[in-house]
N, C-alpha and C positions, 0 to 999 in steps of 0.2 A: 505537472507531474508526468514524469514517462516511464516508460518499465519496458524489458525485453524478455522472450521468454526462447528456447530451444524449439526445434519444431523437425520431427522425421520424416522423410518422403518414401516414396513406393519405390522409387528408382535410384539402386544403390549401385555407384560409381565404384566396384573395387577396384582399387590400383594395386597390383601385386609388383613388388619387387624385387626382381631376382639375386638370390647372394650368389657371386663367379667366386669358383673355389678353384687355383691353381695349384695343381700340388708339380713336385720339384721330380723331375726326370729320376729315376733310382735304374739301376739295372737287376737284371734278375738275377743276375752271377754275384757275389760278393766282391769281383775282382772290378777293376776298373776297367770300363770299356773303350775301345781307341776309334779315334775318329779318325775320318778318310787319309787326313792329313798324316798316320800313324801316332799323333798325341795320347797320349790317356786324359780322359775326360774328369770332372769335377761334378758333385752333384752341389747345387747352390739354393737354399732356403732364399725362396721371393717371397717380400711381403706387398702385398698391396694396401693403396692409401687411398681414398674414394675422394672425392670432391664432389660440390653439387652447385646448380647456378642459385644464387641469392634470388631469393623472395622480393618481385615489386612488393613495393608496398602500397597499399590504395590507400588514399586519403579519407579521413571519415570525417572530415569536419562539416561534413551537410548533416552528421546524425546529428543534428543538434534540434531541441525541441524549439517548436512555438514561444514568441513572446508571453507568459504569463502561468508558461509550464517550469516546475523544475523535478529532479529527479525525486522517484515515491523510497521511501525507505521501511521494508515490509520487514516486521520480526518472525523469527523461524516458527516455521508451521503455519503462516499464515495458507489461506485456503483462497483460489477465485474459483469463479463460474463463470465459462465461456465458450463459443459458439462460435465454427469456424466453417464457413460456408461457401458455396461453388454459387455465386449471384444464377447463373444463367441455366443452374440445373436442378434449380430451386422450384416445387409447384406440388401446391397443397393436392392431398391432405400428409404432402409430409413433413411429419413434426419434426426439428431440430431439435438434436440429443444434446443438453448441455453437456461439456468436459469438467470434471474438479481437477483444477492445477494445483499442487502446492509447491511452496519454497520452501528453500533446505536452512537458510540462513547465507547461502551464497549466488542462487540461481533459481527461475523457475524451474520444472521438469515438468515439458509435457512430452506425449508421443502420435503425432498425428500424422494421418497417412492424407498425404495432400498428393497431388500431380503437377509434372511435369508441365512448364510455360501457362496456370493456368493464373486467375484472380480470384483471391479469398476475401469475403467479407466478414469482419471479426466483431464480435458484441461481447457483452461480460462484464461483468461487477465484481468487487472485491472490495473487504474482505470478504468470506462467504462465513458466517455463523451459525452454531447450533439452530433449527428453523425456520431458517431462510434457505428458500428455493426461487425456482425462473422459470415462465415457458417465453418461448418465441415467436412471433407471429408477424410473417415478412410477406409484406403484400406485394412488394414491386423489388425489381434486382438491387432499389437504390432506399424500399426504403423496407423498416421494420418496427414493431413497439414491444419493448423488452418488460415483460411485469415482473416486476419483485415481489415477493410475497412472504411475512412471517418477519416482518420486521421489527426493531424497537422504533418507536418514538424517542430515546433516550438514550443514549451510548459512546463506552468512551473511542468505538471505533469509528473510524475515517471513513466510511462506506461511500463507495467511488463507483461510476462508471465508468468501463473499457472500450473505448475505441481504437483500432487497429490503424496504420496510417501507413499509405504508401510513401517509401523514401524517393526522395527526388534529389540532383544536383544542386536545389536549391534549398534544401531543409525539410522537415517533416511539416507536413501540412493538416492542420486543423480542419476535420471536414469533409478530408478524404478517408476513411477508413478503411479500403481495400489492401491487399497486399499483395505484390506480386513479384514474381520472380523466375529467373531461368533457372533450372534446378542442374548445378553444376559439383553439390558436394552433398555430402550426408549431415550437415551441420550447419544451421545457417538461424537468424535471428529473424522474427516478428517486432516490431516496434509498437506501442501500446500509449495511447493517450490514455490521462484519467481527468475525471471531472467531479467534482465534489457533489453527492445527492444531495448532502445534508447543508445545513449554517451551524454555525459552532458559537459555542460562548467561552470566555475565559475568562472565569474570576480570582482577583490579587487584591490577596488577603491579606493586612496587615493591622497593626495594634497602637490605637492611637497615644502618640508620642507620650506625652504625659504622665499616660496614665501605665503604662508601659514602664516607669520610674517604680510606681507601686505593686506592680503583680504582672507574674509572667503566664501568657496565655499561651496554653498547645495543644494545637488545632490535631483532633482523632478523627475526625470523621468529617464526610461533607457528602449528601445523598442528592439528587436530581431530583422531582416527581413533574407529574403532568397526568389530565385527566383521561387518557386513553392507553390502549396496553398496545397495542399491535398495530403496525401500517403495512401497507401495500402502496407500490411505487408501478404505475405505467410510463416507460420512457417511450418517448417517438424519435426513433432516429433516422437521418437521412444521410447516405452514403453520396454524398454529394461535392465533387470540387468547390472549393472555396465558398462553402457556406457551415455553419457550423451544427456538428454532426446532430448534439442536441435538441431539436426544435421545441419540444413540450415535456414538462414533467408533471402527471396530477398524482396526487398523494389520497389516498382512503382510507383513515382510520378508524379503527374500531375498539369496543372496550371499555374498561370503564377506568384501572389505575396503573400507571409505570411507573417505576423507581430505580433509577441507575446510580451507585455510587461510585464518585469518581474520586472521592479521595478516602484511604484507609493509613495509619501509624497508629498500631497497638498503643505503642510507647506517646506516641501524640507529637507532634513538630512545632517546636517553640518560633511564636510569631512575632517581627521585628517590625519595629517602631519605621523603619526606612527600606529595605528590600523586602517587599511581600511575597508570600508564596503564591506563585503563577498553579493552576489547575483549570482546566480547558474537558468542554466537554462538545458531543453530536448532538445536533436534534431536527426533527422535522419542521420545515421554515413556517409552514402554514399551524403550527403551535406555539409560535412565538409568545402569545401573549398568555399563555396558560402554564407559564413555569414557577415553581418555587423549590426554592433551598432550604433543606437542614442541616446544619452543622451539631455538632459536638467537639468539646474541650475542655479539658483540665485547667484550673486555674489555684496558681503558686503564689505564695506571697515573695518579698522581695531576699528572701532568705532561703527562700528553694523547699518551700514545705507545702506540700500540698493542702489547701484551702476548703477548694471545693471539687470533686468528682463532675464527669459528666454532665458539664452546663450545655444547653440545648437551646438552640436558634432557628425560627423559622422567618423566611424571608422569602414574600409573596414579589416575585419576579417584575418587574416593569415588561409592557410590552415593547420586546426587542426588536420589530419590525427588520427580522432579518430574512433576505434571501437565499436562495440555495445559492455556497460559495461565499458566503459574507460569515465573518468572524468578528463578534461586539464584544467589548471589554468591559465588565463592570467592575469597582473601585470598590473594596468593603474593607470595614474597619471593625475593629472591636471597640466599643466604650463600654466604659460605666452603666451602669442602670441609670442614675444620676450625676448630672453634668457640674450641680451646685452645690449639692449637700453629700459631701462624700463621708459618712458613715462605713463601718465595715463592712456588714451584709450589702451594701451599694456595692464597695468595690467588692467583692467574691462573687457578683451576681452581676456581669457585665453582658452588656445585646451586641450582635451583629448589626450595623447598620450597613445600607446602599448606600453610598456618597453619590 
Protein backbone atom coordinates (compact mmCIF):
# COMPACT_ATOMS: atom_id res chain seq x y z
CA UNK A 1 0.00 0.00 0.00
CA UNK A 2 1.09 3.56 -0.70
CA UNK A 3 -0.54 6.86 -0.06
CA UNK A 4 0.62 10.64 -0.74
CA UNK A 5 -0.19 13.48 1.03
CA UNK A 6 0.37 17.55 0.37
CA UNK A 7 2.86 19.14 2.43
CA UNK A 8 3.66 23.31 2.95
CA UNK A 9 6.96 24.77 3.37
CA UNK A 10 8.31 28.04 5.08
CA UNK A 11 9.87 29.24 2.03
CA UNK A 12 7.42 30.61 -0.43
CA UNK A 13 8.62 30.93 -4.15
CA UNK A 14 6.16 33.78 -5.42
CA UNK A 15 6.50 34.07 -8.99
CA UNK A 16 4.69 37.27 -10.15
CA UNK A 17 3.85 37.76 -13.59
CA UNK A 18 3.57 40.86 -15.14
CA UNK A 19 0.46 41.67 -17.57
CA UNK A 20 2.22 44.34 -20.74
CA UNK A 21 -0.67 46.39 -21.46
CA UNK A 22 -0.15 48.23 -24.96
CA UNK A 23 -2.40 50.78 -25.48
CA UNK A 24 -2.67 52.33 -29.41
CA UNK A 25 -0.96 55.81 -29.91
CA UNK A 26 -4.45 58.32 -29.94
CA UNK A 27 -3.59 62.09 -30.27
CA UNK A 28 -4.89 64.62 -28.05
CA UNK A 29 -6.42 66.78 -31.08
CA UNK A 30 -9.30 64.92 -32.61
CA UNK A 31 -7.66 65.82 -35.94
CA UNK A 32 -5.30 63.46 -37.34
CA UNK A 33 -1.72 64.08 -36.70
CA UNK A 34 1.11 64.23 -39.73
CA UNK A 35 4.11 62.72 -39.68
CA UNK A 36 7.46 64.04 -40.72
CA UNK A 37 6.88 62.66 -43.86
CA UNK A 38 3.80 65.23 -44.05
CA UNK A 39 1.19 61.92 -44.02
CA UNK A 40 -1.67 61.91 -41.69
CA UNK A 41 -1.30 59.17 -39.32
CA UNK A 42 -3.71 56.19 -38.44
CA UNK A 43 -4.36 55.11 -34.95
CA UNK A 44 -4.21 51.00 -35.04
CA UNK A 45 -5.81 48.77 -32.26
CA UNK A 46 -2.64 45.92 -31.41
CA UNK A 47 -3.66 42.95 -30.04
CA UNK A 48 -1.26 40.87 -28.37
CA UNK A 49 -0.99 36.98 -28.32
CA UNK A 50 1.52 35.56 -25.54
CA UNK A 51 3.23 32.21 -26.02
CA UNK A 52 5.06 30.34 -23.28
CA UNK A 53 7.90 27.52 -23.60
CA UNK A 54 6.16 23.89 -22.87
CA UNK A 55 6.55 22.19 -19.75
CA UNK A 56 9.57 19.17 -19.68
CA UNK A 57 8.00 16.69 -18.54
CA UNK A 58 9.63 14.44 -15.62
CA UNK A 59 9.15 10.98 -15.70
CA UNK A 60 7.48 9.47 -12.59
CA UNK A 61 7.81 5.90 -13.19
CA UNK A 62 10.33 5.34 -10.21
CA UNK A 63 7.08 6.47 -8.04
CA UNK A 64 6.28 3.16 -8.15
CA UNK A 65 5.81 1.22 -4.74
CA UNK A 66 7.84 -1.89 -3.49
CA UNK A 67 7.08 -5.45 -4.51
CA UNK A 68 4.12 -6.37 -2.14
CA UNK A 69 2.65 -2.71 -1.83
CA UNK A 70 -0.25 -1.66 -3.68
CA UNK A 71 -2.14 1.49 -3.74
CA UNK A 72 -4.39 2.24 -0.02
CA UNK A 73 -7.92 3.32 -1.00
CA UNK A 74 -9.12 5.64 2.13
CA UNK A 75 -13.12 6.45 2.38
CA UNK A 76 -13.78 10.24 2.92
CA UNK A 77 -13.16 11.42 6.26
CA UNK A 78 -11.00 9.01 6.99
CA UNK A 79 -8.42 10.41 9.79
CA UNK A 80 -4.26 9.41 10.31
CA UNK A 81 -1.82 10.44 13.00
CA UNK A 82 1.54 11.48 12.03
CA UNK A 83 4.77 12.62 12.93
CA UNK A 84 7.03 14.64 10.82
CA UNK A 85 10.34 15.15 12.13
CA UNK A 86 13.99 16.90 11.70
CA UNK A 87 16.29 13.41 12.61
CA UNK A 88 19.18 15.63 13.61
CA UNK A 89 17.44 18.18 15.68
CA UNK A 90 15.63 15.78 17.44
CA UNK A 91 16.77 15.54 21.66
CA UNK A 92 14.70 14.67 24.52
CA UNK A 93 12.66 15.86 26.53
CA UNK A 94 11.16 16.89 23.49
CA UNK A 95 7.87 15.39 22.82
CA UNK A 96 6.84 15.04 19.19
CA UNK A 97 3.37 16.65 18.62
CA UNK A 98 1.31 14.04 16.53
CA UNK A 99 -0.42 15.88 13.24
CA UNK A 100 -4.40 14.64 12.52
CA UNK A 101 -4.44 14.53 8.67
CA UNK A 102 -7.67 13.79 7.12
CA UNK A 103 -8.97 13.04 3.47
CA UNK A 104 -11.52 14.75 1.68
CA UNK A 105 -12.43 11.77 -0.59
CA UNK A 106 -9.84 12.95 -3.17
CA UNK A 107 -6.41 13.96 -1.38
CA UNK A 108 -4.92 14.20 2.03
CA UNK A 109 -4.64 17.81 3.56
CA UNK A 110 -1.97 18.45 5.56
CA UNK A 111 0.00 21.81 6.39
CA UNK A 112 3.50 21.49 7.59
CA UNK A 113 6.13 23.90 7.96
CA UNK A 114 9.12 21.99 6.96
CA UNK A 115 12.61 23.64 5.72
CA UNK A 116 14.37 24.14 3.07
CA UNK A 117 17.19 21.08 1.57
CA UNK A 118 16.65 19.43 5.02
CA UNK A 119 15.57 15.43 5.97
CA UNK A 120 12.28 14.43 7.44
CA UNK A 121 11.61 11.43 9.33
CA UNK A 122 7.86 10.38 8.93
CA UNK A 123 5.78 7.78 11.58
CA UNK A 124 2.02 7.47 11.60
CA UNK A 125 -0.87 5.16 11.73
CA UNK A 126 -4.13 5.20 10.14
CA UNK A 127 -6.97 4.97 10.31
CA UNK A 128 -7.16 7.10 13.48
CA UNK A 129 -10.54 6.17 15.43
CA UNK A 130 -12.75 7.55 18.15
CA UNK A 131 -10.00 6.54 21.16
CA UNK A 132 -7.18 5.87 19.80
CA UNK A 133 -4.19 8.11 20.32
CA UNK A 134 0.02 7.98 19.96
CA UNK A 135 3.05 9.15 21.65
CA UNK A 136 6.61 9.03 20.20
CA UNK A 137 9.61 8.16 21.59
CA UNK A 138 12.93 8.40 19.12
CA UNK A 139 15.94 7.29 20.82
CA UNK A 140 18.47 7.61 17.84
CA UNK A 141 18.16 9.96 14.39
CA UNK A 142 17.40 6.26 12.89
CA UNK A 143 15.38 4.87 15.30
CA UNK A 144 11.98 5.41 17.22
CA UNK A 145 8.88 3.15 18.97
CA UNK A 146 5.47 4.42 18.02
CA UNK A 147 2.63 3.14 20.90
CA UNK A 148 -0.79 3.03 19.93
CA UNK A 149 -3.10 3.16 22.48
CA UNK A 150 -7.18 2.75 22.83
CA UNK A 151 -7.31 0.18 20.42
CA UNK A 152 -10.02 -2.56 19.32
CA UNK A 153 -9.10 -6.07 19.54
CA UNK A 154 -11.89 -6.34 16.88
CA UNK A 155 -12.59 -4.07 13.78
CA UNK A 156 -13.78 -3.71 10.57
CA UNK A 157 -10.81 -1.18 10.01
CA UNK A 158 -7.58 -1.76 8.17
CA UNK A 159 -5.37 -0.18 10.89
CA UNK A 160 -1.89 0.39 9.15
CA UNK A 161 1.20 1.82 9.89
CA UNK A 162 2.89 4.86 8.07
CA UNK A 163 6.18 4.89 6.90
CA UNK A 164 7.47 7.78 4.88
CA UNK A 165 10.08 6.77 2.08
CA UNK A 166 12.59 8.65 0.28
CA UNK A 167 12.05 8.67 -3.70
CA UNK A 168 14.89 7.43 -5.56
CA UNK A 169 15.61 6.90 -9.46
CA UNK A 170 15.27 3.52 -8.60
CA UNK A 171 11.67 3.24 -6.78
CA UNK A 172 10.56 3.79 -3.49
CA UNK A 173 12.27 1.86 -1.09
CA UNK A 174 11.04 -0.09 1.90
CA UNK A 175 13.12 0.92 5.04
CA UNK A 176 14.00 4.06 4.12
CA UNK A 177 11.48 6.34 5.58
CA UNK A 178 13.19 9.68 5.34
CA UNK A 179 12.16 12.27 3.01
CA UNK A 180 13.84 14.75 1.47
CA UNK A 181 13.90 17.44 -0.90
CA UNK A 182 15.07 20.80 -2.53
CA UNK A 183 12.22 22.93 -1.81
CA UNK A 184 11.72 24.56 -5.27
CA UNK A 185 7.77 25.13 -5.12
CA UNK A 186 4.84 25.63 -2.76
CA UNK A 187 3.37 22.00 -3.57
CA UNK A 188 5.06 18.99 -3.53
CA UNK A 189 4.15 15.29 -2.28
CA UNK A 190 5.44 12.92 0.75
CA UNK A 191 5.18 9.29 -0.38
CA UNK A 192 3.77 7.04 2.57
CA UNK A 193 4.26 3.27 2.93
CA UNK A 194 1.72 1.25 5.02
CA UNK A 195 1.92 -1.90 6.73
CA UNK A 196 -0.90 -3.96 8.09
CA UNK A 197 -0.84 -3.85 12.31
CA UNK A 198 -3.49 -6.27 12.38
CA UNK A 199 -4.31 -10.13 10.43
CA UNK A 200 -7.77 -10.38 9.04
CA UNK A 201 -10.14 -13.01 8.70
CA UNK A 202 -12.73 -13.42 5.88
CA UNK A 203 -15.69 -15.46 6.20
CA UNK A 204 -17.89 -16.94 2.78
CA UNK A 205 -20.96 -17.68 3.84
CA UNK A 206 -23.03 -19.98 1.94
CA UNK A 207 -26.11 -22.45 2.15
CA UNK A 208 -25.71 -25.81 1.62
CA UNK A 209 -26.94 -26.88 -1.88
CA UNK A 210 -29.72 -29.24 -1.01
CA UNK A 211 -31.04 -27.99 1.37
CA UNK A 212 -31.19 -24.52 -0.02
CA UNK A 213 -33.99 -26.54 -2.57
CA UNK A 214 -36.20 -26.44 0.66
CA UNK A 215 -35.86 -22.95 2.52
CA UNK A 216 -34.18 -19.71 1.81
CA UNK A 217 -31.67 -18.49 4.38
CA UNK A 218 -30.92 -14.37 4.93
CA UNK A 219 -28.15 -13.86 6.62
CA UNK A 220 -28.99 -10.21 9.15
CA UNK A 221 -26.52 -10.09 11.14
CA UNK A 222 -22.80 -11.50 11.94
CA UNK A 223 -21.00 -10.12 15.27
CA UNK A 224 -17.13 -10.65 16.07
CA UNK A 225 -16.35 -11.21 20.04
CA UNK A 226 -12.97 -12.00 21.90
CA UNK A 227 -12.17 -12.04 25.41
CA UNK A 228 -10.51 -8.66 25.87
CA UNK A 229 -11.78 -5.01 25.20
CA UNK A 230 -8.92 -2.85 24.48
CA UNK A 231 -5.19 -3.17 22.93
CA UNK A 232 -2.14 -1.16 22.88
CA UNK A 233 0.36 -1.56 20.10
CA UNK A 234 4.39 -0.68 20.60
CA UNK A 235 5.92 -0.35 17.10
CA UNK A 236 10.01 -0.21 16.89
CA UNK A 237 10.91 1.24 13.95
CA UNK A 238 14.09 1.74 12.28
CA UNK A 239 14.86 4.43 9.66
CA UNK A 240 17.15 2.46 8.03
CA UNK A 241 18.28 1.88 4.14
CA UNK A 242 17.38 -1.50 3.04
CA UNK A 243 16.31 -2.98 6.13
CA UNK A 244 12.75 -3.11 6.74
CA UNK A 245 11.32 -0.17 8.78
CA UNK A 246 9.18 -2.47 10.99
CA UNK A 247 11.59 -4.54 13.42
CA UNK A 248 9.09 -5.51 16.49
CA UNK A 249 5.56 -5.14 17.18
CA UNK A 250 4.24 -6.24 20.99
CA UNK A 251 0.57 -5.96 21.39
CA UNK A 252 -0.94 -5.43 25.41
CA UNK A 253 -4.35 -6.24 25.98
CA UNK A 254 -6.53 -5.63 28.45
CA UNK A 255 -10.21 -6.06 29.60
CA UNK A 256 -12.41 -8.46 29.79
CA UNK A 257 -15.08 -8.40 26.45
CA UNK A 258 -15.17 -6.95 22.56
CA UNK A 259 -17.64 -7.20 19.97
CA UNK A 260 -17.47 -5.84 16.53
CA UNK A 261 -20.11 -6.34 14.00
CA UNK A 262 -19.13 -6.81 10.71
CA UNK A 263 -22.03 -7.61 9.00
CA UNK A 264 -25.62 -5.63 9.32
CA UNK A 265 -29.02 -6.11 6.35
CA UNK A 266 -32.20 -5.05 8.28
CA UNK A 267 -33.95 -6.73 5.35
CA UNK A 268 -31.29 -9.71 5.86
CA UNK A 269 -29.28 -10.92 2.36
CA UNK A 270 -30.45 -14.12 0.93
CA UNK A 271 -27.64 -16.88 0.92
CA UNK A 272 -26.64 -18.95 -2.29
CA UNK A 273 -26.14 -22.39 -2.63
CA UNK A 274 -22.91 -21.46 -5.03
CA UNK A 275 -21.53 -17.62 -4.53
CA UNK A 276 -21.18 -17.06 -0.79
CA UNK A 277 -21.26 -13.96 0.78
CA UNK A 278 -17.40 -12.76 1.27
CA UNK A 279 -17.38 -10.48 4.84
CA UNK A 280 -13.80 -9.78 6.10
CA UNK A 281 -12.85 -8.51 9.41
CA UNK A 282 -9.40 -6.91 11.68
CA UNK A 283 -7.93 -8.45 14.71
CA UNK A 284 -5.01 -8.61 16.83
CA UNK A 285 -2.79 -11.64 15.66
CA UNK A 286 -1.78 -12.63 19.23
CA UNK A 287 -5.83 -13.29 19.70
CA UNK A 288 -6.13 -15.67 17.23
CA UNK A 289 -7.32 -18.35 19.07
CA UNK A 290 -9.82 -16.62 21.10
CA UNK A 291 -12.50 -15.81 18.44
CA UNK A 292 -15.98 -16.63 17.98
CA UNK A 293 -18.99 -15.79 15.73
CA UNK A 294 -22.59 -15.00 15.97
CA UNK A 295 -24.71 -14.80 13.34
CA UNK A 296 -28.36 -14.15 12.89
CA UNK A 297 -30.98 -15.06 10.02
CA UNK A 298 -34.38 -15.28 8.84
CA UNK A 299 -35.30 -18.48 7.37
CA UNK A 300 -38.31 -18.81 4.39
CA UNK A 301 -39.82 -21.72 3.27
CA UNK A 302 -39.58 -22.37 -0.52
CA UNK A 303 -42.51 -20.11 -1.34
CA UNK A 304 -41.07 -17.08 0.18
CA UNK A 305 -43.06 -17.00 3.65
CA UNK A 306 -41.34 -16.51 6.34
CA UNK A 307 -40.83 -19.70 8.81
CA UNK A 308 -38.73 -18.68 11.32
CA UNK A 309 -37.48 -14.92 12.74
CA UNK A 310 -34.06 -14.48 13.97
CA UNK A 311 -32.31 -17.91 14.17
CA UNK A 312 -29.06 -17.40 15.99
CA UNK A 313 -25.59 -19.29 15.56
CA UNK A 314 -22.66 -19.32 17.66
CA UNK A 315 -19.39 -20.56 16.27
CA UNK A 316 -16.49 -20.95 18.62
CA UNK A 317 -13.54 -19.94 16.21
CA UNK A 318 -10.54 -22.49 15.40
CA UNK A 319 -7.31 -21.12 16.24
CA UNK A 320 -6.30 -19.09 13.25
CA UNK A 321 -2.65 -18.97 13.90
CA UNK A 322 -2.48 -15.82 12.09
CA UNK A 323 0.18 -13.04 11.74
CA UNK A 324 0.33 -9.52 11.40
CA UNK A 325 -0.49 -9.22 7.54
CA UNK A 326 -1.97 -12.60 6.96
CA UNK A 327 -5.61 -12.85 5.97
CA UNK A 328 -7.41 -16.75 6.57
CA UNK A 329 -10.36 -17.67 4.90
CA UNK A 330 -12.89 -19.72 6.60
CA UNK A 331 -15.72 -21.78 4.63
CA UNK A 332 -19.22 -21.72 6.46
CA UNK A 333 -22.28 -23.20 5.50
CA UNK A 334 -25.67 -23.20 6.70
CA UNK A 335 -27.38 -26.98 7.36
CA UNK A 336 -30.20 -28.48 8.66
CA UNK A 337 -30.34 -29.07 12.47
CA UNK A 338 -30.39 -32.70 11.05
CA UNK A 339 -28.73 -34.17 8.14
CA UNK A 340 -31.04 -37.50 8.14
CA UNK A 341 -34.33 -36.94 9.53
CA UNK A 342 -35.64 -33.99 8.04
CA UNK A 343 -38.84 -33.06 9.78
CA UNK A 344 -40.11 -29.51 9.70
CA UNK A 345 -38.86 -27.83 12.89
CA UNK A 346 -35.29 -29.63 11.65
CA UNK A 347 -35.58 -27.66 8.60
CA UNK A 348 -36.75 -23.98 10.07
CA UNK A 349 -34.09 -24.60 12.85
CA UNK A 350 -30.84 -24.88 10.60
CA UNK A 351 -26.84 -24.35 12.38
CA UNK A 352 -23.92 -22.52 10.93
CA UNK A 353 -21.17 -24.91 10.54
CA UNK A 354 -17.08 -24.28 9.91
CA UNK A 355 -16.27 -26.58 6.84
Amino acid sequence: MRERFHILHQTVLLLMMAAVLLNACSSDSPEAQVNPAGEASVDHVVHLTSFATSYMESGSAHRVAPVGYSDYSADAATEMGIYVLLPEDYAAPNVPTEQLIKYDGAKWHAHFSVLKDKTYAVYGYLPKVTGMSSTLVKTTADAATLTITGMKPLTTDDICIITGVKETEAGLKEGSFSWYQTVTNDDYYIYMLLNHLYASVKFSMKVDEEYAQLRTIKLKTMTLSVNQASVNAAVTLHNTEGTSPITSVTYTSTGDNCAAEIFNDAEGQALSSTTPIAVSACFVPTLSSDLTLFSTYDVYDRYGNLVRANCTATNKIPDLEASRGQRVQLNLSVNPSYLYVLSDPDLDNPTVVVN
